[in-house]
Phi, psi and omega in degrees: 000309158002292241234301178316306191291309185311314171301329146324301207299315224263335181275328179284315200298321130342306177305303188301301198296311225274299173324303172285330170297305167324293176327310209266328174263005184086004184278038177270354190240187167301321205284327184260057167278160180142155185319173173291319186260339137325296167287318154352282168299338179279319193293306166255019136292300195320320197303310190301355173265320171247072204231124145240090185290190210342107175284117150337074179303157183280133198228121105018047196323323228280295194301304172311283190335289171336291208300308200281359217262289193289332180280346197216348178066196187258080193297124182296157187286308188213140186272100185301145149210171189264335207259029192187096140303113197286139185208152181277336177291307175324329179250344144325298200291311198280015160290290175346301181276290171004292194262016189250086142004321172271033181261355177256175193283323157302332224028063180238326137326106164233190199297313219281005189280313192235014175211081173274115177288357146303319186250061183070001183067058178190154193271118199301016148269031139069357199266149181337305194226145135357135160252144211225213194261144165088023157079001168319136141291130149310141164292327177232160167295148214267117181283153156296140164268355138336097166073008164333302164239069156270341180278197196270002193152137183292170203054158150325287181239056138096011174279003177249139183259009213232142164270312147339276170317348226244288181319340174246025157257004172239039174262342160265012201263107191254055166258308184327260207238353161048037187262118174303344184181159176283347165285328161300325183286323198294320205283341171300294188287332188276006193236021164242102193304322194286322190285333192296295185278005169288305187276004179278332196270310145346298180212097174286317189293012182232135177283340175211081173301342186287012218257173172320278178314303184293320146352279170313318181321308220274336181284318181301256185358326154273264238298349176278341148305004208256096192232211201162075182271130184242190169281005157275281199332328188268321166325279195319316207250044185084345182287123190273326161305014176273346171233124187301160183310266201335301179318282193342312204277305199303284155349318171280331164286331197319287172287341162286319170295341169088042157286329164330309171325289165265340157297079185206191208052165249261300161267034203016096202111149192084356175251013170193197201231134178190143185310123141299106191100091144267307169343280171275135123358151191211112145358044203213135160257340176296103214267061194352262190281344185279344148346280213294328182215030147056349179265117184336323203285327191259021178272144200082330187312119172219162182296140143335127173265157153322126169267008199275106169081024178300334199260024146255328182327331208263181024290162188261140187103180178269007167269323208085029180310288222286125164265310207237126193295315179305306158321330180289326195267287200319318181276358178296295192287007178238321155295337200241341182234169194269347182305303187114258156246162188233148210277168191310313209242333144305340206251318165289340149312302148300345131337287209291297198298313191294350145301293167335341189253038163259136162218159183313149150294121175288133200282292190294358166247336183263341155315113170312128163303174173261135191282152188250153210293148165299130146327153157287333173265009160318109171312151205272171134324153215178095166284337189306000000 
């Protein structure tokens, strides 16, 4: 009788558990039929689903504003230099040259081939590196000219200090635009009437407005209109609703995780030179900056890019390795900063902000002008 009872005792309580495991995976129903160790296992799952780690936090928009305000300034209306004064005849001609082919040796090639202002200023086949003339590739990836030159110097690795400068190496570069000498270029553009009084209109004080130099002017002098103001910016400049809870939060790892270190200025980002891996170790045979200056200190070393309007840029890096921006942030937070990975929901809050630096495209610069028609002395294509 005992015996009876016990067994009796030992089947409800079988019951009983077996009752609460079901219960405890949701299985109360038809759908939650199924082994005993099946709703087990679901029963140790559930906590960990509902373990729910970083919660957006209630932020301070006031506070944040305060931290970022000194880190990142005021992006300018048009990035001025004293030595190239932006003038409208000036940026008329350089659209013009922007977008004209025949500054290459094919005439096939313009600046606007592989820095589309349609597309963010970068090249719109997305591929690591550039194809140039007679279908050559490049060595590093095509940077955005958006908002370019705000930064301390041109290229990967810093050898032009200029948007100017910059603009007259790769029409002679001859994997690029393969044009042999600036005496060619020049003769190209003097034997095309409409550009003769376009740089006449341009550079008045010079008896001979057509040259190599003045060319980069007119070319610098547009891409420095080229700005690109986004709601960080209206953020930046008090409006505290410009940025969503998430932007808010994303923004605020931005600077805790110590992105900051190199991500500053106007363009966030571009205002200094820093090791790829000074943390991690970084993959690259490419010894960046240490070309340009022979000096041990600068191997690896590339300019900071610009963060501005990054989640149309890529692919990422000076190769172009990186396709997917997220991949980009996680491997950021790991070579470069002392944080490490960044949790799931950090890395979508940075996201979330690194959307905020995207701003409209100016309408009146990225449609091609009409060009003005080749001369009877116009040099032919040269496939060669």
């Amino acid at each position: 009788m005992q015996r009876r009872r016990f067994q009796s005792a030992v089947h409800l309580s079988s019951a009983i558990f077996i009752g609460l495991c079901v219960a405890c995976s949701g299985g109360g129903g038809p759908e939650g039929k199924g082994p005993a160790k099946a709703a087990g296992k679901k029963a140790a799952e559930k906590p960990k689903k509902a373990e729910k780690k970083d919660k957006i936090p209630d932020l301070s928009a006031a506070q944040v504003l305060e931290r970022a305000k000194p880190l990142f300034g005021t992006l300018p209306k048009v990035m001025e230099s004293p030595d190239n004064p932006v003038t409208d005849a000036k940026v008329e001609l350089g659209r013009m040259l922007y977008f004209d082919p025949r500054l290459s040796k094919n005439q096939d090639i313009s600046c606007n081939t592989c820095h589309d202002l349609a597309k963010y200023g970068v090249d719109p086949r997305n591929t690591p590196t550039s194809a140039g003339h007679k279908g050559q590739m490049g060595e590093r990836n095509s940077p955005t000219v958006y908002n370019a030159a705000l930064q301390v110097a041109q290229f990967w690795d810093g050898r032009e200090p200029t948007v100017e400068a910059q603009a007259k190496q790769p029409i002679l570069n001859p994997v690029e635009m393969a044009m042999p000498s600036e005496k060619a270029v020049v003769k190209v553009l003097a034997s095309i009437p409409g550009y003769v009084e376009k740089f006449k209109a341009a550079f008045p004080d010079d008896k001979d407005p057509v040259t190599y130099d003045n060319m980069a002017k007119a070319i610098g002098a547009f891409e420095r209109t080229l700005v690109t103001p986004a709601p960080f910016d209206q953020f930046l400049a008090g409006n505290m609703g410009a940025l969503d809870k998430k932007q808010l939060w994303g923004l605020s790892l931005f600077m805790d995780v110590g992105c900051t270190t190199c991500h500053t200025g106007p363009g966030v980002g571009g205002t200094m030179f820093q090791k790829l891996g000074s943390v991690k170790p970084w993959p690259t045979k490419d010894e960046g900056r240490y070309a340009v200056t022979k000096q041990e200190p600068d191997k690896f070393v590339f300019k900071v890019p610009l963060l501005r309007n990054i989640t149309k840029t890529g692919p990422y890096l000076h190769d172009g390795s990186i396709k997917d921006l997220r991949e980009m942030v996680q491997k950021m937070a790991e070579h470069q900063t002392a944080k490490g990975r960044l949790s799931d929901a950090e890395l979508d809050a940075m996201m979330a902000f690194l959307e905020s630096l995207t701003g409209p495209l100016p309408a009146d610069r990225i449609a091609k002008p009409e060009l003005p028609p080749s001369g009877p002395n116009t040099p032919k294509p040269d496939p060669s």
